[in-house]
MIZALO-193747 format. One line per 5 residues: number of its first residue (from 1); for each residue x, y, z of C-alpha. Coordinates in Angstrom, 2 decimals. Each point is the difference from the previous one (the first is absolute). Example, Ala and Ser with C-alpha at 12.3 -4.5 7.8 and 13.67 -1.06 7.14 Angstrom:
2
1) 12.30 -4.50 7.80 | 1.37 3.44 -0.66 $
***
This chain:
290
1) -59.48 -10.13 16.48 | 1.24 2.81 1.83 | 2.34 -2.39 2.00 | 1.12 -2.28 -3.06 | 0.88 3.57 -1.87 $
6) 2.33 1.31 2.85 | 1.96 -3.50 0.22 | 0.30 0.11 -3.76 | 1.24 3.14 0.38 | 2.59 -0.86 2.81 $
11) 1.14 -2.92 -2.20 | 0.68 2.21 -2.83 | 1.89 2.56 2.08 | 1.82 -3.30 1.88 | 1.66 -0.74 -3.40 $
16) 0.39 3.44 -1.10 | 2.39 0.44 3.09 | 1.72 -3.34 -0.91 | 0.59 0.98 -3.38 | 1.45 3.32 0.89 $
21) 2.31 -1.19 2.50 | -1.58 -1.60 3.03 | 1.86 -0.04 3.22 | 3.57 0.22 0.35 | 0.11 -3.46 0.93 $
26) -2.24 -0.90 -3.04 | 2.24 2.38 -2.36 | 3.08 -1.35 1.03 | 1.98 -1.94 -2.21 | 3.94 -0.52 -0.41 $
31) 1.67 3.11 -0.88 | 1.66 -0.51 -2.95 | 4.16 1.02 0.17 | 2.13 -0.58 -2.85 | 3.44 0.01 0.78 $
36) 2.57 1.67 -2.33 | 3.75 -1.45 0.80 | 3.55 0.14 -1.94 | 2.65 2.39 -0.63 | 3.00 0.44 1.97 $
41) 1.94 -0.19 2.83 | -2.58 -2.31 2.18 | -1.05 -3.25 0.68 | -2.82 -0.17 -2.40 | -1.00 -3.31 -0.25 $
46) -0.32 -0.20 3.81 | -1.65 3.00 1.25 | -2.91 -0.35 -1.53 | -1.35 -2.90 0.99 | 0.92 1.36 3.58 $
51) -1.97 3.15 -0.95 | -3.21 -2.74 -1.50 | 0.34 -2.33 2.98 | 0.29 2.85 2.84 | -2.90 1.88 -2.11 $
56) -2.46 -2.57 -0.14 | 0.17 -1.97 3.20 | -1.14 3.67 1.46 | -2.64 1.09 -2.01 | -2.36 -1.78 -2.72 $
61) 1.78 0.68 -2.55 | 1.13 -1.90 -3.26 | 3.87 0.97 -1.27 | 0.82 -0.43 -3.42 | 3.84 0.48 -0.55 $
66) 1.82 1.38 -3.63 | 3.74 -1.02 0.06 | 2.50 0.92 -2.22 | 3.72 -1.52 0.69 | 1.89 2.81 -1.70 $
71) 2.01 1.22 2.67 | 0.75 3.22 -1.82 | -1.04 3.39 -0.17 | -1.96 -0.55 -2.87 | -2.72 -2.40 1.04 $
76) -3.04 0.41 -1.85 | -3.49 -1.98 0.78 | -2.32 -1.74 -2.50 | -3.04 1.90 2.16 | 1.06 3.57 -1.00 $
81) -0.06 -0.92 -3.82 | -3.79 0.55 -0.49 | -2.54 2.32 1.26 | -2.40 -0.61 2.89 | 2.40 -2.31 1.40 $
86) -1.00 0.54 3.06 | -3.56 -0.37 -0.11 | -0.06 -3.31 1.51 | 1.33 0.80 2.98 | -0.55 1.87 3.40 $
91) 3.25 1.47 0.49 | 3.16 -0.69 -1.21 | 3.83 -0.26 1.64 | 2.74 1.58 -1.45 | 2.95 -2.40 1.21 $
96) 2.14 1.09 -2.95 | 3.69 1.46 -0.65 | -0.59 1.38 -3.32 | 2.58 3.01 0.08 | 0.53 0.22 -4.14 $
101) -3.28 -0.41 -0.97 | -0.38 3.19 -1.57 | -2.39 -1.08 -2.95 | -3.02 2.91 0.56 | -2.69 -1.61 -1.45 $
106) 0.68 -3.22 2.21 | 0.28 1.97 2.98 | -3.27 2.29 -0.95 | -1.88 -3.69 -0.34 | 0.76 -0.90 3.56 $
111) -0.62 3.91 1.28 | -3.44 -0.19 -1.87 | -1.42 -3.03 1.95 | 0.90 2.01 3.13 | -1.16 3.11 -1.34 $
116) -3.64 -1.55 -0.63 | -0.32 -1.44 3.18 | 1.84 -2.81 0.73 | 1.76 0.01 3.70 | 4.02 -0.81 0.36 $
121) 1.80 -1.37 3.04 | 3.56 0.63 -1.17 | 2.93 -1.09 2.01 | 4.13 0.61 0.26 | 1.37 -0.24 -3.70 $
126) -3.03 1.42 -1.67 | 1.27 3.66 1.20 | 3.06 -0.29 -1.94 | -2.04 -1.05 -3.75 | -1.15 1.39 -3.12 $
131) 2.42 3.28 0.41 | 1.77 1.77 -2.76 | 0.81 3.80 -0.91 | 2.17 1.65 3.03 | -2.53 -1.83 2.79 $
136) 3.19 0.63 2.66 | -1.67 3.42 0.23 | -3.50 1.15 1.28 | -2.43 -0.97 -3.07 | -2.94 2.16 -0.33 $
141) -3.46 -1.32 -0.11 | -1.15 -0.36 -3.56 | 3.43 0.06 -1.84 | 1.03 -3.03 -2.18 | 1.84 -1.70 3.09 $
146) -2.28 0.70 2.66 | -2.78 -2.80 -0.52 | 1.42 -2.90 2.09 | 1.06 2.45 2.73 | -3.91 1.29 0.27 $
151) -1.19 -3.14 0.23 | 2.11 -1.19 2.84 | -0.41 3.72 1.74 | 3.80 0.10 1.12 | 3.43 0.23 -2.47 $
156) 2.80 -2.38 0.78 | 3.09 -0.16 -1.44 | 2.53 -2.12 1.74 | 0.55 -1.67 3.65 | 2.67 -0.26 2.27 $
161) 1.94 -2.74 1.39 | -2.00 -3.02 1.63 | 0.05 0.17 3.82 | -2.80 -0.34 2.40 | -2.69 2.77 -0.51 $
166) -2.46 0.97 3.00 | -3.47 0.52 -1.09 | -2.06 2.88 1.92 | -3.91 0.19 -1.08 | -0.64 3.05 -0.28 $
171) -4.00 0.28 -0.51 | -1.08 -2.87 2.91 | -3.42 1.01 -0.78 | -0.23 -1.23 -3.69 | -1.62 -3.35 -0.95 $
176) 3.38 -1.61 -1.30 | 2.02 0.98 2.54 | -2.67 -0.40 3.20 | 1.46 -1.92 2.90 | 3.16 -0.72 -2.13 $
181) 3.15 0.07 2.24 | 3.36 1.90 -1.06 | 2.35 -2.52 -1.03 | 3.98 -0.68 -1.07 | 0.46 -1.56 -3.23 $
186) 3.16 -2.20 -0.31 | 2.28 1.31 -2.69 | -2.43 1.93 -2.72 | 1.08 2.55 -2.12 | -1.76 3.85 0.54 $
191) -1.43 1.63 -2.73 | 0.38 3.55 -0.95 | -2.42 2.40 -0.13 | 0.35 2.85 -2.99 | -3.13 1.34 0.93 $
196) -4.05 -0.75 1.42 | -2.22 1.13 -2.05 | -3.32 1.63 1.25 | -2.16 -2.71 -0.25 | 2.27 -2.60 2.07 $
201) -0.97 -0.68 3.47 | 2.89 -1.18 2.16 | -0.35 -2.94 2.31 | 3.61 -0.96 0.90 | 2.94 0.99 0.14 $
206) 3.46 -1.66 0.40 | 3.58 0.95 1.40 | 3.35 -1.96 -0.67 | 3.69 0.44 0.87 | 1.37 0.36 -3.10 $
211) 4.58 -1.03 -0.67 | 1.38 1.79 -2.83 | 0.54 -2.50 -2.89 | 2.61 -1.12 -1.08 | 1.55 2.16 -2.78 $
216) 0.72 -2.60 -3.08 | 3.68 -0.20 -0.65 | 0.62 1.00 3.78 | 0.17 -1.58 3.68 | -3.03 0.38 1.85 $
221) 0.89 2.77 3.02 | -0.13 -2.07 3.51 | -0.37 3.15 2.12 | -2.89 1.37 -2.63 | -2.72 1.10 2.34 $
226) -3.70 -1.22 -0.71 | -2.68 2.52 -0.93 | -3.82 0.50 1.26 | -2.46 0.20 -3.15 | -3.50 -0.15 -0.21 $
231) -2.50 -0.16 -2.24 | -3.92 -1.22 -0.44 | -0.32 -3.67 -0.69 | -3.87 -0.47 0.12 | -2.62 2.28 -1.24 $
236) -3.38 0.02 -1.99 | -0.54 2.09 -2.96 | -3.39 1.05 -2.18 | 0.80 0.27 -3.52 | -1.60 1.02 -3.14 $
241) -3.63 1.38 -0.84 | -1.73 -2.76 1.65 | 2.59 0.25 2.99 | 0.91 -3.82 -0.14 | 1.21 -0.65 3.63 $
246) 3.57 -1.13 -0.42 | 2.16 -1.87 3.22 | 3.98 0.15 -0.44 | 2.66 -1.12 2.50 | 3.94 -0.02 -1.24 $
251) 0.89 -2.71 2.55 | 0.52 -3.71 -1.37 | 3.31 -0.47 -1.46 | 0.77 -3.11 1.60 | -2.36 -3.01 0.03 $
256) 0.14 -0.29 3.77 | -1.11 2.99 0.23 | -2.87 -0.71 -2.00 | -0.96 -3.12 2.04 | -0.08 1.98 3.16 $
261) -3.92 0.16 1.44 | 0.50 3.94 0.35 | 0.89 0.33 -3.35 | -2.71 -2.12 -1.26 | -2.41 1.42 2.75 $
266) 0.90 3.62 -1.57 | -0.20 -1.68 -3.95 | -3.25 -1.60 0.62 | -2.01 2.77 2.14 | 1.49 2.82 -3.17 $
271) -1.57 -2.54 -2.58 | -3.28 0.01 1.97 | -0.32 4.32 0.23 | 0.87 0.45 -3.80 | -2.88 -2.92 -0.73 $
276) -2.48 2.10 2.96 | -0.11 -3.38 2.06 | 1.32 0.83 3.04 | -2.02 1.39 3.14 | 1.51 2.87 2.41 $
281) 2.11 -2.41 2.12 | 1.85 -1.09 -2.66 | -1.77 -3.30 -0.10 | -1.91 -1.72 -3.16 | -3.18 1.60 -0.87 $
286) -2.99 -3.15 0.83 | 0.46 -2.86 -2.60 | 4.22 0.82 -0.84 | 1.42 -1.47 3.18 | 1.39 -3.07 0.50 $
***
């Protein structure tokens, strides 16, 4: 009896542990991604099913993508129009160019989801959407314009010209960026930085040889001499109560860029950190590899 008691025991505490979670191999399932892409000034329609493809022959993973072919400023998604909309999901990437969005309650809607606890991998365009009020200048956290820029961890306003930009890691020791070599990108355009906020941890940082432009009206100046700027182009960033874990890099303008294995390397390992899936070395926790 004694013996038939403790196996009945074991058996109950067997499924317990099943039912709770199990092993990481047993837990693991596809990490849900759903893609958000449209807006303007990029290719779209291509780069995300670079971004799917690259995404889920590295990691078990199942992409969804949300496309809208406006190629304006003013792109709005069907997902954003209801509440919980991203309760379905793992994480979600922001692949938009949504610049005059400006509707509050929209905006609040997709803030909320991130807010509560979903995770965001957001990448080039995203930086530069949902702004209004004077967002050229230093917002401060909490006022009307500020909400977008907290959530991303870093304010940017405008790039230069595209050129090559060289990519240092700075933090070699984080998960994401583990192993990962510095790299040139072919033409790319750099990202400003207005400020970091606080909670923003930097991970990269890139330098490019910026040509004045070209002055509309007026010649371009063939003995103009090319300046050095830099600015961070990968970082992490905690926000809200529940500090959701949020992954942001500003390069991927152009879809060759995008289809690059370092850039999809970098993509991939920042979508497994903000979902907690990835082990010290920057590889997939047990059960997310492929």
């Amino acid at each position: 009896m004694k013996h038939s008691h403790f196996f009945k025991t074991l058996s109950i505490l067997t499924l317990l542990t099943a039912f709770i979670g199990g092993s990481p191999a047993q837990a693991a399932g596809p990490i849900k991604v759903l893609i958000i892409a449209g807006g303007c000034c990029h290719d779209y329609e291509g780069q995300p099913k670079v971004l799917k493809a690259g995404i889920e022959s590295r990691i078990n993973a199942k992409v969804t993508i949300e496309y809208n072919p406006d190629t304006s400023t003013k792109a709005t998604f069907k997902s954003y129009e209801k509440d919980n909309w991203a309760d379905k999901y793992d994480v979600i990437l922001h692949d938009e160019c949504s610049a005059s969005v400006t509707d509050k309650a929209y905006v609040k809607r997709i803030l909320d989801a991130h807010r509560k606890g979903t995770p965001a991998v957001n990448v080039h365009c995203a930086m530069h959407s949902y702004r209004w009020g004077n967002f050229k200048e230093p917002v401060k956290p909490g006022d009307d314009n500020a909400g977008w820029y907290e959530m991303l961890g870093i304010q940017s306003t405008g790039h230069g010209p595209q050129s090559p930009i060289d990519i240092k890691y700075q933090d070699k020791g984080h998960p994401i960026s583990k192993g990962l070599a510095d790299w040139t990108t072919i033409n790319e355009e750099l990202y400003n930085n207005v400020q970091v906020f606080d909670s923003a941890h930097v991970l990269a940082k890139g330098t490019q040889m910026q040509k004045p432009r070209k002055k509309k009206g007026k010649k371009a100046n063939p003995n103009a001499k090319a300046k050095e700027a830099t600015a961070v182009v990968t970082w992490t960033n905690e926000y809200g109560p529940n500090k959701t874990r949020i992954f942001s890099t500003t390069i991927g303008h152009n879809t060759e860029t995008v289809a690059d294995d370092k850039y999809l390397e970098l993509v991939t390992r920042g979508l497994l950190w903000v979902t907690r899936h990835i082990q010290d070395d920057g590889t997939p926790a047990e059960g997310y590899g492929k």
